[in-house]
N, C-alpha and C positions, 0 to 999 in steps of 0.2 A: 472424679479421677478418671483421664483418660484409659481406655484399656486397646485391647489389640484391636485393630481392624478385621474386618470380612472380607475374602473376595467376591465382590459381583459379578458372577460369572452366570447372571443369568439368561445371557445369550445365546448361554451352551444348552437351553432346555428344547433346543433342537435335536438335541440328542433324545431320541425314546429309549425313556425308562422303563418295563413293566413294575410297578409296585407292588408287585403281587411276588415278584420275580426273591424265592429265599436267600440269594447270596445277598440282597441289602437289610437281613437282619440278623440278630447276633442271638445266638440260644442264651434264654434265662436264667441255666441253669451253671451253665461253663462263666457266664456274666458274674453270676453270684459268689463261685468260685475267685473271679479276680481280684471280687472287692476282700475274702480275706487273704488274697495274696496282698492287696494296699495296704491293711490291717498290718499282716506280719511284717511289713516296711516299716511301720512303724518303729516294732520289738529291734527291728536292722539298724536302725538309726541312729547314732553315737551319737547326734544332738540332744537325744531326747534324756532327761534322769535315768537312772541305770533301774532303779526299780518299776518307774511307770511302765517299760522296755518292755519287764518283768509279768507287767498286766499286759500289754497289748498280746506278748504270747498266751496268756493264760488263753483271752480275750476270745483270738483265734481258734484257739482247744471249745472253748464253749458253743462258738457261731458254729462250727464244723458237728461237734454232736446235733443240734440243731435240724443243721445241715444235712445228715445220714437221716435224723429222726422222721422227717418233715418231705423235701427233696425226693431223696432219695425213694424213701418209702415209696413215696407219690410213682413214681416210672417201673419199681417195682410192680406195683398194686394195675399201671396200665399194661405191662406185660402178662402180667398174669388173668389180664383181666380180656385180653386182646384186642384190649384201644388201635383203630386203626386212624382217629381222627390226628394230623400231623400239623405241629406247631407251625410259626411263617417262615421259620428258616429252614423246616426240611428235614430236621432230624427224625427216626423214626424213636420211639420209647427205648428200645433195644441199641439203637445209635448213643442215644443222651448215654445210656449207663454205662455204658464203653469208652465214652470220653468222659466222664464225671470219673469214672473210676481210676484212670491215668491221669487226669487234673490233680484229681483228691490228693493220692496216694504220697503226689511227686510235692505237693503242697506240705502232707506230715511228714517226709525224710530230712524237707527242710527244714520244718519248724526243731525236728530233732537235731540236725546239725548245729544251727543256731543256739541253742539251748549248752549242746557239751562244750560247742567249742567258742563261743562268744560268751554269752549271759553268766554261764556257769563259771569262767576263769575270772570274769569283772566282778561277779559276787565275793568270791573268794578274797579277790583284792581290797573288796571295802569291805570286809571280816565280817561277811554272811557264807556262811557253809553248809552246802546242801550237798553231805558226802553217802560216798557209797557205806553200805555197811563193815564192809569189806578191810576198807582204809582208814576206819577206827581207829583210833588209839585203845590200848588195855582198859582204860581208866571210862574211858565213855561206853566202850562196849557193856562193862560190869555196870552203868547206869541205865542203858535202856533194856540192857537182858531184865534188869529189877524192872521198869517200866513192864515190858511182857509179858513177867509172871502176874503182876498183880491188878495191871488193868487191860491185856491184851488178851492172855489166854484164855480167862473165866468168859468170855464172849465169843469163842472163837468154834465153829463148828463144821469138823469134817465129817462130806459126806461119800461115803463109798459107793464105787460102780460094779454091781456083780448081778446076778441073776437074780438076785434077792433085794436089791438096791437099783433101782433104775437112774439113770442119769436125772441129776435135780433141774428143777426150775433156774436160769441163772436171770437175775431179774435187769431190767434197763439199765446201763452205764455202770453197770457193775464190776470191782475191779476183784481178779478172782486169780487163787495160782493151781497152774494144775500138777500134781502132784504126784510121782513112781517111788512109787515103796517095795520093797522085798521081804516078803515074812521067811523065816527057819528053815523053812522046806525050798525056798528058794523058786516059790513065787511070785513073780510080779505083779502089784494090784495098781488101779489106778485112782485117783481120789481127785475133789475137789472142795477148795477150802477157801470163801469168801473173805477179802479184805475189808474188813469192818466198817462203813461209812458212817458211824456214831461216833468213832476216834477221827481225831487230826490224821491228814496226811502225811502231813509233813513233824514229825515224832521232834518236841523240841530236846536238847540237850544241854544239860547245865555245864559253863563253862565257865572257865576263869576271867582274869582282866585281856586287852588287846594285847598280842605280842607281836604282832605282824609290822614291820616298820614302813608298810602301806595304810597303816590302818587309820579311821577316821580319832583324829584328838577327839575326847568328851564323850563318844560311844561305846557300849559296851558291844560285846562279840556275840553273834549269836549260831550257833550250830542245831543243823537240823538231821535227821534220819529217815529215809521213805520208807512209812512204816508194812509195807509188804517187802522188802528188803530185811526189817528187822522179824518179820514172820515167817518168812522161809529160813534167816537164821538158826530159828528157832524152833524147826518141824520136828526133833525128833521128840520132845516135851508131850504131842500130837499122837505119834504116832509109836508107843513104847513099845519095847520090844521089837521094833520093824526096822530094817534098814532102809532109810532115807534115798532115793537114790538120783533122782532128779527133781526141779521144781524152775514152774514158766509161770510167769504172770501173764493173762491174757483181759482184756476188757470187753465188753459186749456193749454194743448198740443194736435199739431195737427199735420197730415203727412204731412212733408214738401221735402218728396223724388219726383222729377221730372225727367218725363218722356218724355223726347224729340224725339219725331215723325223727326228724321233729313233727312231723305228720303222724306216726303213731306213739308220740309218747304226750301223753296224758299231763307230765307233768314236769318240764324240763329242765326244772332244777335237781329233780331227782336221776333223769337222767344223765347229766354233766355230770353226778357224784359218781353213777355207776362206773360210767365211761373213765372218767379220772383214775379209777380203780382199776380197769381191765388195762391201762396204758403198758402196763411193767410188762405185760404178758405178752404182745404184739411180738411179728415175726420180727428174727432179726435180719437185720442189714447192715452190718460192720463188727469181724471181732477181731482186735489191733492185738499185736503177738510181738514179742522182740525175734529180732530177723534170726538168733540163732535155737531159735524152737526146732528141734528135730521134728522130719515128717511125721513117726507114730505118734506125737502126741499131738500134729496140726490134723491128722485125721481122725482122731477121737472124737475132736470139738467138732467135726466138719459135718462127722455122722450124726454124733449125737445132737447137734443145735440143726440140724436140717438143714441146712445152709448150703449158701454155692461157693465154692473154692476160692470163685475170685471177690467173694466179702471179706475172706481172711488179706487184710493188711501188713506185711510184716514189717517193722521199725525200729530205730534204736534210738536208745533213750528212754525217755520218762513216756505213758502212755496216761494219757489225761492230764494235759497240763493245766487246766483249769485251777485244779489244786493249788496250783503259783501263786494264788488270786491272795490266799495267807499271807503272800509276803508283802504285801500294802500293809499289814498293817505294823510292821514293825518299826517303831519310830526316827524312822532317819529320814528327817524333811530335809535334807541336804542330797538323799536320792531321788526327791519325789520333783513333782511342782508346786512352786512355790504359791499357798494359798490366798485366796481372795474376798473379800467382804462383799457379795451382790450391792449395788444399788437401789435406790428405790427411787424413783420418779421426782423431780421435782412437784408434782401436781401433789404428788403425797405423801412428802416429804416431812421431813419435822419442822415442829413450828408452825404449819399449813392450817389454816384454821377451819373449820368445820369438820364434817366429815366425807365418807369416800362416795357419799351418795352425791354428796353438795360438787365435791371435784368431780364425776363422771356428768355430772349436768353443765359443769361450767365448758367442757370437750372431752372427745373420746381421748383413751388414754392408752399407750402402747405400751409393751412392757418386752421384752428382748432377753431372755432366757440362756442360758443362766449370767448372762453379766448385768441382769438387774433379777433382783431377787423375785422368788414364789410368793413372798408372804402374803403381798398386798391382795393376791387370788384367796389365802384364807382370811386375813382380814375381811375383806370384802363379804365371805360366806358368813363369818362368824358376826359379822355388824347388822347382818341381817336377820342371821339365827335370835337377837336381842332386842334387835330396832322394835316396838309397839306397832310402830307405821306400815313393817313388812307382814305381807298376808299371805305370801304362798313363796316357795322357792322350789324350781324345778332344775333339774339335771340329768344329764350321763356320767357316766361312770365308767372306765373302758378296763382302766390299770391304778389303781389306785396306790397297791403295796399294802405292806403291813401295818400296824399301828398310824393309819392318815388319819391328819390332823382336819381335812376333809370331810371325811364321814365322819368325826366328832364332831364338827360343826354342822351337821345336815340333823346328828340326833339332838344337839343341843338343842333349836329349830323346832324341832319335833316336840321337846318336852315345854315348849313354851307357848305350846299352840299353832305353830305354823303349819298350813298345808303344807306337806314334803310328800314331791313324787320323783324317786328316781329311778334311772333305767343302769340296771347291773348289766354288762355282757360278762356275758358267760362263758360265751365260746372264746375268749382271750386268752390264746395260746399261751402256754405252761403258766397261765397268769390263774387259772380255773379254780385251784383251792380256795384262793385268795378272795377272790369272788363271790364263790360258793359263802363261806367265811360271813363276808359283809352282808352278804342278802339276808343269809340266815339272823345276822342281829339285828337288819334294819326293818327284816318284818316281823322279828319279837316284841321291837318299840312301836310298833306302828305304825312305821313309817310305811306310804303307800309306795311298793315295788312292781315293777317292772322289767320283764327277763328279755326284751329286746322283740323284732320283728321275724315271724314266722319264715324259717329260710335266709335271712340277713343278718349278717353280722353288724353290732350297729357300734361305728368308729370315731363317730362325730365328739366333740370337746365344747361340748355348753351348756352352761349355768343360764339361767331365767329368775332371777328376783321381782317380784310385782305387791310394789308399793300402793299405799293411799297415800297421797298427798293434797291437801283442802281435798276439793270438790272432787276429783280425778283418780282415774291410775296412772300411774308413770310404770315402765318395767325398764330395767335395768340388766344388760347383759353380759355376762363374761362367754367371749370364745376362743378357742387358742386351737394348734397347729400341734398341741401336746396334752401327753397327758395328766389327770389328778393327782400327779403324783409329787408329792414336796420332795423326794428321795430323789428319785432322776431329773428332775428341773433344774439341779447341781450340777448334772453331766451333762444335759443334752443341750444342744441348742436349741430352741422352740421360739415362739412369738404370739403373743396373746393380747386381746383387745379385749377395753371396756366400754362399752357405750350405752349412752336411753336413745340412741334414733329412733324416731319412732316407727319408721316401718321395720327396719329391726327386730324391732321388737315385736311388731306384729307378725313379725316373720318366724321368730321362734314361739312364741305361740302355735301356732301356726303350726308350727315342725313337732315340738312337742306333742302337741295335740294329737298326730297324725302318728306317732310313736305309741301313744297310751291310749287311741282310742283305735277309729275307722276314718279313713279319709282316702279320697282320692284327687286332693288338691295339686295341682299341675305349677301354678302360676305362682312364684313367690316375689314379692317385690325387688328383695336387695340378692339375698343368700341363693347361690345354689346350690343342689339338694341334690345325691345322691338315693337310690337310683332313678330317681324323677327326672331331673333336672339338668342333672351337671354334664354329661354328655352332647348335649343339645348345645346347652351354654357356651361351652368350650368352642365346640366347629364354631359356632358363631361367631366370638373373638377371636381367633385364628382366621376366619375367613374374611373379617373388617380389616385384619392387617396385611393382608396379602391386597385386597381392595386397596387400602392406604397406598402401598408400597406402589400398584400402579399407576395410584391419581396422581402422587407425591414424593414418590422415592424414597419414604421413610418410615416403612413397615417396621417392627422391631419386637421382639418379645425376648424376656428371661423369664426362664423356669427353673426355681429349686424345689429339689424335689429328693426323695430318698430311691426311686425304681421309677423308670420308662419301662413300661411291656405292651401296652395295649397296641395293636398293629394298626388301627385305623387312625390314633394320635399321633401315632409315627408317619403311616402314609401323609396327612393332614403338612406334618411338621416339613417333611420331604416336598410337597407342594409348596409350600410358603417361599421355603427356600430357592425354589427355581422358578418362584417370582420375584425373586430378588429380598426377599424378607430376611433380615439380621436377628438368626437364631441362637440365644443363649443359653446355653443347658447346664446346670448345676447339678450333679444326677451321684449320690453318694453311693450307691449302691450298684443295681443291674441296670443297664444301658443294652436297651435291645435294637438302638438306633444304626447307623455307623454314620458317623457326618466325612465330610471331606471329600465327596463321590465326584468327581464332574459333572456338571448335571443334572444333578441329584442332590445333594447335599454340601455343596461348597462353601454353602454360606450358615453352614451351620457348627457352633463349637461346642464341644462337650467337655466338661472338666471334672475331677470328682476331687473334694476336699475331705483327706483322713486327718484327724489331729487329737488333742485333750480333750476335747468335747467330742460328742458324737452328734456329728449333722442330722438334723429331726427336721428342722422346718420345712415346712411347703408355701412357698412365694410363687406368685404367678406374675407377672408385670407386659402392661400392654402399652404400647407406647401409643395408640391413639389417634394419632396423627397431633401429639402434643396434647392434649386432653387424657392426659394419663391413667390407668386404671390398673390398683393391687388389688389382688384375691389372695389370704390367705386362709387357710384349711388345712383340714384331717388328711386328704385324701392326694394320693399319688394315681400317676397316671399307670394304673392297671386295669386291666378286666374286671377282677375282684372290686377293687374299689368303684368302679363306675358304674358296675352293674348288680355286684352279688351284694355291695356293704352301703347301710345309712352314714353318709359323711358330710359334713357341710362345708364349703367357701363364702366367706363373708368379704365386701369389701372395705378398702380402707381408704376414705376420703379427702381426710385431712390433708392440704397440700405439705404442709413442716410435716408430718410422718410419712408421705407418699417419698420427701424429698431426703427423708432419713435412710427410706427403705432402699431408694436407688443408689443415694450415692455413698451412703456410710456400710452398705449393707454389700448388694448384689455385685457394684463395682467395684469393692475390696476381695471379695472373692475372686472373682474378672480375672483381678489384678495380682492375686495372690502367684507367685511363683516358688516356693519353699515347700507348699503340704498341696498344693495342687497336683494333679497326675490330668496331662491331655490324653484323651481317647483318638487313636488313630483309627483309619478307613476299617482295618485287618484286623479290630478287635481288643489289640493291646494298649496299655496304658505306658505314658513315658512320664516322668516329672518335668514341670515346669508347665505351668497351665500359663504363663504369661509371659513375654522378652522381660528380663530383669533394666528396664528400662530406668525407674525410678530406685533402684534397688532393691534389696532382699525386701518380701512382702510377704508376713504368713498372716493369713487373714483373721482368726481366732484371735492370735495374740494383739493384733491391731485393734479388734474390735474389745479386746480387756482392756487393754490401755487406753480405748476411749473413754471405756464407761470409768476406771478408775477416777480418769483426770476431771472429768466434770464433776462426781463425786465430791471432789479435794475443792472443787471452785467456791 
């Protein structure tokens, strides 16, 4: 598929650039901010089902916690700490949280606006009602007042502020009302009474048939009540004998970034528990107030949480929309998207005779996430976990989830005699109980575990199987661009390869090895290797195609990828281009680039694609001078990733998959003009990553309706 042209305008590299120079790059952190401004586009978007809408805000309410947790924390913790080292673009830590802070702010009035005056009146009209308490009916109120008494109250625990009472702990993301009471003498006390996060949020309501002559035929009506709305109803039950006198809901964020001491601790999975533990406790940095909080009770919180003035947000509307996330699941597939059956390869498919060992010997094998299915990844593990012939299986383990069918297959494995060594990361943010979790059952079984490399976080996605076959070993590799997780392999997009090549395979040996033991091996045949390797690798092919482009005039690279930061990939990418190199940037997240420069980046495009799936893969594509070469991998082009984390790119040889990747794949995106957003010189994103030349193009949905229809053949 044709997609836009480049300008060559690399005559203009007459013009001196400094690269060093911070107006050619974008802060990471106002970056990250944009992508959930694309996110909330989404929730904006009358194309999209009224309830998916529904998630995307939630969606946003989550990243944004995140966001304050992590971020934010981060610039806090360099101020405090009097960081004077200054990012490429200039900001100082004290700058960032000044513009984060008017980013953020002006980001949650919108998602509130959105919410009363959009989501909330369309709900209403397909007979979901998520009403004030206020605007009850008699009949509903006398049903969740009965809800309150008998499953609200008995939980419910107010604590007082007096000289004998000191202000409580109020712990992470906690949603809490603060509370003025008047005792007989006339008194004012102040209290604080946490909104129970072991109840629904959202308090359902029993209600009758549809009456609404909007309403969906065949569905029933469902009504909801926010149940710190029905708690403040209900304070004086709380507080007898006192009069009631005001009540504000207020929520807390707090730093939840941890800092592991791994040089002095002894034992680091005991460590990640403690740290897990101490998370709730961490200072805060965001507590979200409805805008008509009077000042005496915004300076209670302000004194008593330590805090600086301008972390109180104030908002209207819902505070934590995350909550919303409930409303998936109520059955109106008429507001959702309409579901899909994954794929599965033709190589292993039904009716395919032998097994998945006999098909990954016959060619490697790509697999396209989620429009062809996960399973064949636990097949694969579980064919192994049984096979006589398999002698050892080794693996990572990054994000696996709950109940994975994954680690069921690694103990099945295990109890049948197979070497099994896998490596847990640990440090996988808010993923750490989980983690924690597995380790703890997989070294009760036996299984030989591994808590990752000293200092690195390790991100990398591969399986290792090492068969006997007659006289030989063969090994047998799964690596992918995602992770073990059969749960998000439905949402996300990824890309994952099977192969026995045999340096491959010596290559993850190799890496494994160098994981579970000591090594200081440099040279890998196929894969590069994070933080050995991949840095090296990269200037390399970057620098072949800037070569190309002058021997040949037809340098070209695409990169997908989830974040651009790293400054020396960027200066790299900014040279290419003012040698005329045809820069493709698929970049779903932070883009610290700015293409479009004269000079400088003219020939460089950036697009970022938000939609029903959430962009994961990482594609790297070199045009070669026609001898084409894909990298796909763990690893985005960061700092973190290239130097602080173990991650691997592997390449994909096949010319029919190389020729999938480019033109069913990279060039649908390209081309996509519907959920594309172009990144301009200045930072902002605009819709339309492509002229609607061939017509409307959303790339997602192109690439379902690919896999559907070969399916159906």
């Amino acid at each position: 598929m044709e997609t836009a042209d480049h300008l060559d305008l690399s005559s203009e590299t007459e013009i001196i650039h400094d690269l060093n120079d911070p107006k050619y790059f974008i802060n990471r952190e106002l970056s990250l901010l944009a992508f959930q401004r694309r996110v909330l586009e989404e929730a904006e978007d009358a194309e999209n089902p009224l309830l998916e809408r529904v998630k995307f805000l939630a969606i946003v309410s989550s990243n944004l916690d995140e966001f304050f947790m992590v971020r934010v924390a981060g610039l806090r913790q360099q101020i405090s700490a009097g960081v004077v080292e200054i990012p490429a673009e200039g900001l100082t830590p004290m700058e960032q949280l000044a513009a984060v802070r008017e980013m953020a702010s002006q980001l949650m009035m919108d998602m509130g606006t959105r919410w009363l005056e959009d989501l909330l009146p369309q709900l209403n009209l397909a007979d979901i009602y998520v009403a004030d308490y206020s605007n009850l009916k008699k009949q509903q109120k006398a049903t969740v007042d009965r809800y309150f008494e008998e499953l609200v109250f008995p939980v419910l625990t107010p604590i007082a502020l007096d000289p004998g009472r000191p202000f409580p702990h109020i712990s992470n993301l906690s949603l809490n009302l603060a509370v003025l009471v008047r005792d007989t003498d006339g008194q004012e006390h102040f209290a604080r009474l946490k909104v129970p996060d072991t109840l629904p949020r959202l308090v359902p309501i029993s209600s009758g048939r549809n009456t609404s002559p909007h309403s969906a035929q065949g569905f029933r009506r469902h009504d909801f009540v926010w149940l710190e709305q029905l708690i403040a109803a209900n304070l004086h039950m709380l507080f007898p004998g006192m009069e009631v006198i005001e009540s504000h809901p207020f929520r807390v964020t707090r730093d939840a970034d941890m800092v592991i001491q791994e040089l002095e601790a002894d034992d680091l999975l005991e460590t990640m528990e403690e740290s897990v533990r101490r998370r709730r406790f961490g200072s805060v940095v965001r507590v979200a107030v409805h805008g008509d909080m009077p000042k005496h009770i915004r300076n209670i919180l302000i004194d008593n949480l330590h805090m600086d003035k301008e972390d109180l947000y104030p908002l209207h509307g819902v505070m934590g929309f995350s909550a919303l996330m409930d409303l998936s699941n109520i059955e109106r597939y008429d507001l959702k998207y309409a579901p899909f059956l994954p794929a599965v390869p033709k190589q292993l498919g039904v009716g395919r005779e032998g097994d998945i060992f006999s098909a990954i010997r016959k060619e490697g094998i790509l697999l396209h996430h989620p429009y062809d299915s996960f399973m064949p990844v636990i097949d694969f593990l579980n064919a192994a976990a049984v096979d006589p012939d398999v002698l050892a299986i080794k693996q990572t383990l990054y994000r696996v989830g709950r109940n994975s069918p994954v680690v069921e297959a690694l103990l099945k494995a295990n109890e049948n005699g197979k070497q099994v060594s896998v490596l847990v990361e640990l440090k996988a943010r808010f993923d750490e109980e989980s983690n924690i979790e597995w380790a703890r059952t997989l070294e009760h079984e036996g299984v030989h575990v591994i808590y990752g490399l000293l200092g690195f976080k390790t991100h990398s996605k591969i399986a290792l199987v090492v068969r006997k076959e007659d006289d030989r070993i063969r090994r047998y590799v799964h690596m992918g661009t995602g992770n073990y997780n059969a749960v998000t392999a439905h949402l996300y997009t990824d890309m994952g390869y099977f192969t026995c090549d045999e340096d491959i395979g010596a290559d993850a040996t190799d890496f494994l090895n160098y994981l579970t033991g000591y090594s200081g091996k440099k040279d890998y045949r196929k894969l590069m290797v994070a933080p050995v390797n991949l840095r090296k690798g990269f200037e390399t092919l970057i620098q072949r195609e800037i070569e190309s482009q002058q021997q040949g005039g037809n340098g070209h690279v695409i990169f997908k990828m989830n974040a651009l930061v790293d400054k020396q990939m960027i200066q790299l990418l900014y040279q290419a281009s003012q040698a005329g190199v045809k820069v493709d940037l698929i970049v779903r997240g932070i883009c610290c680039l700015r293409p479009g420069i004269p000079g400088l980046s003219i020939n460089i495009r950036v697009i970022s694609v938000v939609g029903r799936f959430l962009e994961h893969s990482r594609i790297y594509y070199f045009q070669n001078g026609g001898r084409e070469e894909i990298y796909l991998g763990s690893a985005d082009l960061m700092p973190r990733n290239i130097d602080r984390r173990v991650e691997v790119l592997f390449p994909v040889s096949d010319t029919k998959q190389i020729r999938y990747i480019r033109d069913d794949v990279l060039s649908i995106y390209l081309a996509d003009n519907i959920k594309a957003r172009r990144l301009l010189p200045d930072g902002t994103y605009e819709y339309g990553g492509a002229d609607p030349q061939e017509g409307p193009i959303t790339s997602q949905a192109w690439l379902l309706n690919r896999h559907l229809n070969l399916s159906e053949e």
